[in-house]
DSSP file (Angstrom, degrees, kcal/mol; ACC not computed):
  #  RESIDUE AA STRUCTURE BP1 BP2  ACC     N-H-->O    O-->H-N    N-H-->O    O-->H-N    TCO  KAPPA ALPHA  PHI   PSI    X-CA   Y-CA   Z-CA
    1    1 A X              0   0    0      0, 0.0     3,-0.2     0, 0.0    13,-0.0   0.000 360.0 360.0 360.0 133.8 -104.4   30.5   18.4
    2    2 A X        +     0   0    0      1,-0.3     2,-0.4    48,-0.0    12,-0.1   0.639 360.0  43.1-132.4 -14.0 -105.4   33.2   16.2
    3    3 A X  S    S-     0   0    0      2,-0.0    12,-0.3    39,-0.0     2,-0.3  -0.938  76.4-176.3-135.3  77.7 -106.3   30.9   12.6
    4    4 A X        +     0   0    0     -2,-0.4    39,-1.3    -3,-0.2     2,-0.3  -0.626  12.2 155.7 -84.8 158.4 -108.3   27.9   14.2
    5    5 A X  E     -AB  13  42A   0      8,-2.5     8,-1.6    -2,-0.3     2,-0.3  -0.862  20.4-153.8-141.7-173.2 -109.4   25.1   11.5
    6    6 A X  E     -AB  12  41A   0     35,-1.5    35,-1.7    -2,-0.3     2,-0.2  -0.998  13.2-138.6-173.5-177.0 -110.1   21.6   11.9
    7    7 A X  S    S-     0   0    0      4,-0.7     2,-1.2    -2,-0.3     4,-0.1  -0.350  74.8 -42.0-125.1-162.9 -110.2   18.4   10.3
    8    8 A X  S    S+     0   0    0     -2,-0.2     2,-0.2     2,-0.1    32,-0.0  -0.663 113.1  33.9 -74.5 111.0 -112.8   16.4   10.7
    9    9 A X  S    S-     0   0    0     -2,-1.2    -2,-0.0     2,-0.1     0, 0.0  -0.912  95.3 -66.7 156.0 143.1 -113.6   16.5   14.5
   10   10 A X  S    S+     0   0    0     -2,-0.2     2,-0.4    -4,-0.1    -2,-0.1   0.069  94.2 113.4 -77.2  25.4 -113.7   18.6   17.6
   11   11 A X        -     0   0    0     -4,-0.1    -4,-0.7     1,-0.0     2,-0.5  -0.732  55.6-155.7 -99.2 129.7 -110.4   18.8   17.4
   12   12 A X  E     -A    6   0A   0     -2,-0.4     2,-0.3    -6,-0.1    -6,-0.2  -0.846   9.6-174.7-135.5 159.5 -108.7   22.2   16.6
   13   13 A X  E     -A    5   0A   0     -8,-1.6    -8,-2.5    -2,-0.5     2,-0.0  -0.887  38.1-107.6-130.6 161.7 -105.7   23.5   15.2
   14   14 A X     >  -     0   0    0     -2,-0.3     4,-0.8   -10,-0.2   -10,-0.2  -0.393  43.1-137.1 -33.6 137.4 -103.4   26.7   14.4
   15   15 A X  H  > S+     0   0    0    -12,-0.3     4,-1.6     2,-0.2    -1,-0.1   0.848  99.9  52.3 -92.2 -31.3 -104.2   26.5   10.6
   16   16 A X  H  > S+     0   0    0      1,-0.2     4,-2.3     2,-0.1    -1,-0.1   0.906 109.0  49.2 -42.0 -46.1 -100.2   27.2   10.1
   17   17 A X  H  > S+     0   0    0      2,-0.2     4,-1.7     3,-0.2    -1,-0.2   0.815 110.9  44.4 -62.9 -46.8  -99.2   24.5   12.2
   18   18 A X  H  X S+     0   0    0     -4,-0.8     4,-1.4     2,-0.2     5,-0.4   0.980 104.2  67.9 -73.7 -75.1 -101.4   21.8   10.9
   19   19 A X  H  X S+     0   0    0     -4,-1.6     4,-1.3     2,-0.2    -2,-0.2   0.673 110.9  37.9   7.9 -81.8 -100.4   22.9    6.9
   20   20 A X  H >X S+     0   0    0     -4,-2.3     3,-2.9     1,-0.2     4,-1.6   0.915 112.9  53.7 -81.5 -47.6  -96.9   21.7    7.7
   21   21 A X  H 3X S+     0   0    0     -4,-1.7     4,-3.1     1,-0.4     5,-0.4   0.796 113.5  42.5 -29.9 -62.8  -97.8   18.8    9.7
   22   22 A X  H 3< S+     0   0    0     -4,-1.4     4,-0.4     3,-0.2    -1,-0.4   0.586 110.8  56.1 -77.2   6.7  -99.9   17.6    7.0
   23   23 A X  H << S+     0   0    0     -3,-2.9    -2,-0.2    -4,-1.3    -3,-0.2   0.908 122.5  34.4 -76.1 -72.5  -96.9   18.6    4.2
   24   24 A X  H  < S+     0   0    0     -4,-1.6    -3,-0.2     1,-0.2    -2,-0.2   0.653 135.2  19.1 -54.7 -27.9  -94.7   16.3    6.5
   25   25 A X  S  < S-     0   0    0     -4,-3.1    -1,-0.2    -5,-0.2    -3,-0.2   0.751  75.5-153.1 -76.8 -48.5  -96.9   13.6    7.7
   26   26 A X        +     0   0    0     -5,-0.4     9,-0.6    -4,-0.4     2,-0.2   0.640  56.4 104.6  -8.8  66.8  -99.6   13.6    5.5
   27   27 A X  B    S-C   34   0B   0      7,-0.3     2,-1.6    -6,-0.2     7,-0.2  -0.934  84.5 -99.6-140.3-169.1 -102.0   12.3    8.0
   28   28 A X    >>  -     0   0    0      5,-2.2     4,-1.6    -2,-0.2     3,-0.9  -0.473  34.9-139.6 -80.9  88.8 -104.6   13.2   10.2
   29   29 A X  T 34 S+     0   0    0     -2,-1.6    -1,-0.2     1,-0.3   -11,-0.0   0.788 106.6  44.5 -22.8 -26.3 -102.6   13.6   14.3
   30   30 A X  T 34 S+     0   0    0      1,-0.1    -1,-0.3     3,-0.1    -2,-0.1   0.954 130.6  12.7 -99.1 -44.1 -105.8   11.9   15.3
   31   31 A X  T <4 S-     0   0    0     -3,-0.9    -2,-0.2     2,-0.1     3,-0.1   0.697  85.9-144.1 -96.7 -20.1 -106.7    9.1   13.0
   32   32 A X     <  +     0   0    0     -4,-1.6     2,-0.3     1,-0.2    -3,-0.1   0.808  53.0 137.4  53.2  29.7 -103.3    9.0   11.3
   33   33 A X        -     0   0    0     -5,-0.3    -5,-2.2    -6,-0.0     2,-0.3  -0.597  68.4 -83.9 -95.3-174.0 -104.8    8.1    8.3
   34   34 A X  B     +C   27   0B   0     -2,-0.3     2,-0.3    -7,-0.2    -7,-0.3  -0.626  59.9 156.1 -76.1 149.5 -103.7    9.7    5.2
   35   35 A X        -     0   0    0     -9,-0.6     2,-0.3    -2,-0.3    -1,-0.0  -0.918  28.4-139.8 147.9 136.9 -105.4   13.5    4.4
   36   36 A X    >   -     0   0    0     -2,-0.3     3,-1.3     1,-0.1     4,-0.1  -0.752  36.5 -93.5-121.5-167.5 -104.5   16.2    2.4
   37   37 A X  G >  S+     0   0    0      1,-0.3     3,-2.8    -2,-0.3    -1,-0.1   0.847 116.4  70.4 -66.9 -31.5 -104.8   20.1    3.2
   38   38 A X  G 3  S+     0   0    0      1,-0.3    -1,-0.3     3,-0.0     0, 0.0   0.835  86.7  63.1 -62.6 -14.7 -108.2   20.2    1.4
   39   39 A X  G <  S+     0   0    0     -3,-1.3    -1,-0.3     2,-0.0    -2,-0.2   0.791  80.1  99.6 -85.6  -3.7 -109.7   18.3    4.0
   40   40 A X    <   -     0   0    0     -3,-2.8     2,-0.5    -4,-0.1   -33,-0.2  -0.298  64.4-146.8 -73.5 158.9 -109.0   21.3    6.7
   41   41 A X  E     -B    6   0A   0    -35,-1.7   -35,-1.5    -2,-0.1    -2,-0.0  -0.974  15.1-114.7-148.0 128.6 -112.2   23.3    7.3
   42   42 A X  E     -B    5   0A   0     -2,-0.5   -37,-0.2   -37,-0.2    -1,-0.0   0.031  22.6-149.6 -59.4 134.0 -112.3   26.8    8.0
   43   43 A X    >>  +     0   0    0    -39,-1.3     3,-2.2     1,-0.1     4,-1.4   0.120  24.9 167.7-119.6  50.3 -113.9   27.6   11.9
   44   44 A X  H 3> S+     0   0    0      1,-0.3     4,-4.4     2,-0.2    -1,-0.1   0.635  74.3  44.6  35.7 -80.5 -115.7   31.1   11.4
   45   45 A X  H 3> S+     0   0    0      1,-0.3     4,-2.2     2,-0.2    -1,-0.3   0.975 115.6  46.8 -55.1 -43.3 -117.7   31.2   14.8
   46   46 A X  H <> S+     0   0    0     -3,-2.2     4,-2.3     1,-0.3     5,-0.4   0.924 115.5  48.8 -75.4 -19.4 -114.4   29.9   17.2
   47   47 A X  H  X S+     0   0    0     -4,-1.4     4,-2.6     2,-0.2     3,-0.3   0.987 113.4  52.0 -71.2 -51.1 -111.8   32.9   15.0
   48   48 A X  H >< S+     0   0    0     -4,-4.4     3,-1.3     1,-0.2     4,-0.4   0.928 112.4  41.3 -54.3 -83.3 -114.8   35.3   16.0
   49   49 A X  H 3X S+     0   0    0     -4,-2.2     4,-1.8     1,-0.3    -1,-0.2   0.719 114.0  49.0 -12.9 -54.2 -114.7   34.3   19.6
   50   50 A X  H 3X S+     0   0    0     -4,-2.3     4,-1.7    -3,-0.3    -1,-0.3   0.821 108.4  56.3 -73.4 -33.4 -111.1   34.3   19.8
   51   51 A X  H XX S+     0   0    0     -4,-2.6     3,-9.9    -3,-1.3     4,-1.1   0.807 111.3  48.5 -49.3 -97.7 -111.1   38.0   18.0
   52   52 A X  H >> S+     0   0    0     -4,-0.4     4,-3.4     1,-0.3     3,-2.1   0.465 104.5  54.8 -18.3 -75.4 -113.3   39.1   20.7
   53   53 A X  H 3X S+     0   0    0     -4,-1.8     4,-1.6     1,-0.3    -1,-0.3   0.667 118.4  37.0  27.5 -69.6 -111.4   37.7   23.4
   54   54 A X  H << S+     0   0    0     -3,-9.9     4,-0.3    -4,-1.7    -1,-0.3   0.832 107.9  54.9 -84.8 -14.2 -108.7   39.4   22.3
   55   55 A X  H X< S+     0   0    0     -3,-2.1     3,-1.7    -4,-1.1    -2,-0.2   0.949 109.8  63.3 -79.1 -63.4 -110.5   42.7   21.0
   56   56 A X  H 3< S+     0   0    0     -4,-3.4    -1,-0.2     1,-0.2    -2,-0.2   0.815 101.9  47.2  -4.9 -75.1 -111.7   42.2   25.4
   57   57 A X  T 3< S+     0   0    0     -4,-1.6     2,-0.3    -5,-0.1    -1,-0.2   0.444  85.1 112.2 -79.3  -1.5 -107.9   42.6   26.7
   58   58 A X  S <  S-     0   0    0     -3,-1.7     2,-0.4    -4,-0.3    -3,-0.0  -0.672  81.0-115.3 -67.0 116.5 -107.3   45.9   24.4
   59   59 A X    >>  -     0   0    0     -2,-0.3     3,-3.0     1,-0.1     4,-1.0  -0.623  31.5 -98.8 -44.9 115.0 -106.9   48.4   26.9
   60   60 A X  H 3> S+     0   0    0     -2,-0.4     4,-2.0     1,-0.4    -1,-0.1   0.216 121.1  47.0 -13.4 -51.5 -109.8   51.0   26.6
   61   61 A X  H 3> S+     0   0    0      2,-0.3     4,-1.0     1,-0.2    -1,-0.4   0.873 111.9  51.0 -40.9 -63.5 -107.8   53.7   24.7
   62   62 A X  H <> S+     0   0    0     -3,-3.0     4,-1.6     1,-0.2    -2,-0.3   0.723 110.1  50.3 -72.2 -27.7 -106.6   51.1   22.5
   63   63 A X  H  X S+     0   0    0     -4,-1.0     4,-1.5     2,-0.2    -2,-0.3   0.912 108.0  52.3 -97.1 -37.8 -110.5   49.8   22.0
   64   64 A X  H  X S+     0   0    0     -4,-2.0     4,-1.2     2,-0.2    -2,-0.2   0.582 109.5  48.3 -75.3  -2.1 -111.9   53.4   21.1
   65   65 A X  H  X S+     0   0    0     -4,-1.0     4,-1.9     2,-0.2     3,-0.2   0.957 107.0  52.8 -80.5 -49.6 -109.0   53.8   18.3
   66   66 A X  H  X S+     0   0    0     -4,-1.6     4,-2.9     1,-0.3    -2,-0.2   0.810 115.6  54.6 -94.5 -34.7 -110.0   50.1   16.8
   67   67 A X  H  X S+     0   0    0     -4,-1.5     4,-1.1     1,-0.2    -1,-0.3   0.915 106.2  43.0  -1.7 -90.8 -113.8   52.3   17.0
   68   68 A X  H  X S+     0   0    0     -4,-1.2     4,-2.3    -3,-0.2     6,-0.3   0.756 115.4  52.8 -71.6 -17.3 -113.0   55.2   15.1
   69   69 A X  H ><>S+     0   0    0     -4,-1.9     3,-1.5     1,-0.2     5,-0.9   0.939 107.0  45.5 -66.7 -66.0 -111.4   53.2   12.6
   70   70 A X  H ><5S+     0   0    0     -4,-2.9     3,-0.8     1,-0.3    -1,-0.2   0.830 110.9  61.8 -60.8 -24.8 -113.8   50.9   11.9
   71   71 A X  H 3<5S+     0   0    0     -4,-1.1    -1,-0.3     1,-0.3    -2,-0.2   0.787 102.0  45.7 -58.8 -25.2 -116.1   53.9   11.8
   72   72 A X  T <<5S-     0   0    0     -4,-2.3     2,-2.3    -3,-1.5    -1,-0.3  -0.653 121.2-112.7-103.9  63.0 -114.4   55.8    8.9
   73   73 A X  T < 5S+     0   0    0     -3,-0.8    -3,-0.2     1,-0.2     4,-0.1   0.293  78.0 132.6  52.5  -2.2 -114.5   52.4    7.4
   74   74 A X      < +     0   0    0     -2,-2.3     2,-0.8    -5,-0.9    -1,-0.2   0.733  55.1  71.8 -72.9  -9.5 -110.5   51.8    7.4
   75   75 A X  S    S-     0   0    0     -6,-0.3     5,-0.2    -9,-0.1    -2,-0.0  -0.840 102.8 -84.0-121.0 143.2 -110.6   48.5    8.8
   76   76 A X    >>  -     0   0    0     -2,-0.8     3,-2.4     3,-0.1     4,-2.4   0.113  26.6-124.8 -57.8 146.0 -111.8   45.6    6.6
   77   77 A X  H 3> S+     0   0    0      1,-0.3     4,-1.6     2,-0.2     5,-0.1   0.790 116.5  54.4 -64.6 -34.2 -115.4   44.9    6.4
   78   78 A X  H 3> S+     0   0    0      2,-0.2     4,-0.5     1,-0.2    -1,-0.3   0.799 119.7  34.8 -68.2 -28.1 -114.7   41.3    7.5
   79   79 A X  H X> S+     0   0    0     -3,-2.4     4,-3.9     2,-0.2     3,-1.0   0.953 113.3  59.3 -67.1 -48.8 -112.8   42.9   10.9
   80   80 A X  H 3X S+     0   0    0     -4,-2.4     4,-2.0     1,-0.3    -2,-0.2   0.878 105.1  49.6 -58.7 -42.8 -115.3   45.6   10.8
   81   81 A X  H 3X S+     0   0    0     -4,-1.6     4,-1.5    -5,-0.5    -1,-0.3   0.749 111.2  48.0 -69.2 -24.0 -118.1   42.7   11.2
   82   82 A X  H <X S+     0   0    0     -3,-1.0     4,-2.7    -4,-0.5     5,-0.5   0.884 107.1  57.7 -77.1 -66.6 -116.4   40.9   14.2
   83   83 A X  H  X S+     0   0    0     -4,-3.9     4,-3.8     1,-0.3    -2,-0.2   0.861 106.9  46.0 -41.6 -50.4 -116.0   43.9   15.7
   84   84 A X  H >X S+     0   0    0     -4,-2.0     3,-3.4     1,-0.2     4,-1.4   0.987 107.4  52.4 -39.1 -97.6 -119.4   44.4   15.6
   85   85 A X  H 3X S+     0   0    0     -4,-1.5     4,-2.3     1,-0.3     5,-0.3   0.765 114.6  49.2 -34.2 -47.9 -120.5   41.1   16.8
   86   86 A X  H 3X S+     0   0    0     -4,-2.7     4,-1.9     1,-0.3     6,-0.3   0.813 102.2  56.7 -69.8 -23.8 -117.9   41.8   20.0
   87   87 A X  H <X>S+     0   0    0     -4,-3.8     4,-1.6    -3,-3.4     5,-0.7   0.991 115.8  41.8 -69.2 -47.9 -119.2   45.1   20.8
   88   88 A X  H  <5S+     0   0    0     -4,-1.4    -2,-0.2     1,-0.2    -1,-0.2   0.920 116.4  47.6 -40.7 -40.1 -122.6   42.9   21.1
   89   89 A X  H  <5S+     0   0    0     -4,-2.3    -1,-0.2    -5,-0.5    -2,-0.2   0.926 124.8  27.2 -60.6 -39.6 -121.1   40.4   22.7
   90   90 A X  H  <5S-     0   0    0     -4,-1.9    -1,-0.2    -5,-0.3    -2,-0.2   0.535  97.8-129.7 -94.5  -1.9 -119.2   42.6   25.3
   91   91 A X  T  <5 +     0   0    0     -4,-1.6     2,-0.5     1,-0.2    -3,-0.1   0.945  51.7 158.2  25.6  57.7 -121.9   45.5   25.2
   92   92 A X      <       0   0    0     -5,-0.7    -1,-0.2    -6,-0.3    -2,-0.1  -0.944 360.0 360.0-101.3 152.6 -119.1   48.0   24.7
   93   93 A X              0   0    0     -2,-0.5    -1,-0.1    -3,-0.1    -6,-0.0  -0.099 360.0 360.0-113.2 360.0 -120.3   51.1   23.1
């Protein structure tokens, strides 16, 4: 999962995956009532988490390029901010 959402719930989904579900269904997989796409809701904290995660398994090399980038600014301030938060998370340096 790299895009989580969710609907109303602790239930979470690939946001692609749910999109066409609710274009074919249009209802909820849990309650199976009827819902449109406005009712999916963005999940911030669990995409951060999962960044990290992934930002984690980047071999070392590979984690000081994603660095220097984000230090000459080239990667986007919303990445650049994740990044951030993982280097806290992970105390890499």
């Amino acid at each position: 999962m790299t895009d989580p959402v969710s609907l109303d719930g602790p239930h979470f989904y690939q946001r692609q995956k749910l999109v066409e579900y609710i274009q074919d269904q249009g209802i909820s997989p849990i309650t199976k009532q009827t819902i449109s796409q406005n009712t999916i809701k963005e999940e911030p904290d669990l995409k951060a988490e999962i960044e990290c995660a992934l930002f984690e398994r980047q071999p070392p090399t590979q984690k000081l390029e994603m660095k220097k980038l984000q230090n000459l600014r080239i990667v986007s301030p919303i990445y650049s901010e994740r990044l951030e938060l993982c280097n806290e998370t992970l105390q890499f340096h």
